[in-house]
C-alpha positions as CSV (number, residue, x, y, z in Angstrom):
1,X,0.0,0.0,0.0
2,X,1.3,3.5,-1.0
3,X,1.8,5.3,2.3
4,X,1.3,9.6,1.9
5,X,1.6,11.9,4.8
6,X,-0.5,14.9,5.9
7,X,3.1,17.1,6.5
8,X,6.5,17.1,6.3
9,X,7.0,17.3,9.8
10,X,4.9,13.3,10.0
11,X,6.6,12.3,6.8
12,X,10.0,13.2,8.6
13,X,8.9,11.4,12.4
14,X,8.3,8.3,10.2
15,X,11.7,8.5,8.5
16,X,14.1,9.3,10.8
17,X,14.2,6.8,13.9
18,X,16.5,8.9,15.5
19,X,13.6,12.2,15.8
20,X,11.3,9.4,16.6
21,X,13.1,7.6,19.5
22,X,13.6,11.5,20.9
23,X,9.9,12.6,20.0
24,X,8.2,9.6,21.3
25,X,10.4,7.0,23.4
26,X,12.0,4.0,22.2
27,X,9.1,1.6,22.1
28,X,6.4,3.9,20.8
29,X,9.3,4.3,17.9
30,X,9.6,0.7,17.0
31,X,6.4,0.2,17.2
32,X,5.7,2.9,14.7
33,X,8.4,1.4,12.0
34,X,6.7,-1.8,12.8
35,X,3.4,-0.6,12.2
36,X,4.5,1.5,9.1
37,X,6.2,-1.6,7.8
38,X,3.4,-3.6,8.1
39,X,0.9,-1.3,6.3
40,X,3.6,-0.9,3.4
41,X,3.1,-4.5,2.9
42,X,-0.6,-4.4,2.6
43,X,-2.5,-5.1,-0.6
44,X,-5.2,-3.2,0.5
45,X,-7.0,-1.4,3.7
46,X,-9.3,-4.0,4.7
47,X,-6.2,-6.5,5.6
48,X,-5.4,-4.1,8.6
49,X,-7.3,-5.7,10.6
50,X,-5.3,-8.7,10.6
51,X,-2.2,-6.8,12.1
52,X,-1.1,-6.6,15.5
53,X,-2.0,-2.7,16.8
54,X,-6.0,-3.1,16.7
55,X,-6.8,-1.6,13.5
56,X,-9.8,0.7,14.0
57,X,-12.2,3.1,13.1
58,X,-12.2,6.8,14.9
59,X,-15.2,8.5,15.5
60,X,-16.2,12.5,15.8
61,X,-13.9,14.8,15.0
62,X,-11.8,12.0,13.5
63,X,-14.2,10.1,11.7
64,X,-13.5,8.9,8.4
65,X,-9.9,7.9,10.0
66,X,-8.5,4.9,11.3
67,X,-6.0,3.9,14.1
68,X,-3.5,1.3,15.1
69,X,-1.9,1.3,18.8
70,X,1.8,2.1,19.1
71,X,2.6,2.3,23.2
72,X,0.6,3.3,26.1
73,X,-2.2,5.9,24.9
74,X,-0.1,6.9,21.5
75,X,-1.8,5.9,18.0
76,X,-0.5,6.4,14.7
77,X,-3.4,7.7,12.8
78,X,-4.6,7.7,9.6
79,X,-7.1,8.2,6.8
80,X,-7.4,6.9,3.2
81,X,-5.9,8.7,0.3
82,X,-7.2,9.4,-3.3
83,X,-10.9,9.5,-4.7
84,X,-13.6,9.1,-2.1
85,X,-14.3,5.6,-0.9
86,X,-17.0,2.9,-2.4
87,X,-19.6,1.8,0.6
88,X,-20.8,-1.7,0.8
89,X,-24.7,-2.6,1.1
90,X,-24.6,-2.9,4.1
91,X,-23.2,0.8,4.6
92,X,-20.4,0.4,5.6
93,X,-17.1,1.5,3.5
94,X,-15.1,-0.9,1.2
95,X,-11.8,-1.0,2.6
96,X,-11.0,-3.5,0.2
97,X,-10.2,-0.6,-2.6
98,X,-8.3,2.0,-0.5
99,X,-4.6,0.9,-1.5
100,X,-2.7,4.4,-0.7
101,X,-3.6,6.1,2.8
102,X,-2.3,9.5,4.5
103,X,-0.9,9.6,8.0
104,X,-2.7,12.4,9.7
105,X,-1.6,12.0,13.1
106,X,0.6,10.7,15.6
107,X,0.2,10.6,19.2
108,X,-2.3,10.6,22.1
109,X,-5.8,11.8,20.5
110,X,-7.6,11.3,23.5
111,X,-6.2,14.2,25.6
């Protein structure tokens, strides 16, 4: 999957481990190559939900995105890129044809 980001700054904090390990701890900056890593890998959206981070839905101000844990209350947030997004019958969105996303956010959303 094509991975864009909302800034430099996020697009920088995803690149250099270095800013990342300073920025947000050690394990919240493995966890985020790990998390990158895995999405990079991904045919498509809707296998997110098979990695580890509990892919899921946000809701209110951040709906339309999606999050995956990092550590403690930090997520790496996201949203897809491109066209808008097919919905199912049942309502719901077809993750299945999102294969680029943006990273929109990093850190603790719930504060």
């Amino acid at each position: 999957m094509d991975i864009l980001f909302r800034s430099r700054k996020l697009r920088e904090l995803c690149h250099d481990d270095t800013l990342a390990t300073r920025t947000f701890g050690p394990e919240s900056a493995r966890k985020l190559r790990t998390r990158l890593d895995d999405l990079a890998r991904l045919a498509n959206l809707s296998l997110a939900r098979r990695l580890p981070g509990r892919f899921h839905p946000l809701t209110k101000d951040r709906a339309g995105q999606y999050a995956l844990d990092l550590h403690g209350a930090l997520r790496l947030a996201f949203e897809p890129a491109g066209d808008s997004i097919p919905t199912l019958p049942d309502g719901s969105r077809d993750l299945a044809s999102v294969t680029a996303i943006r990273i929109v956010y990093i850190g603790n959303y719930h504060d």
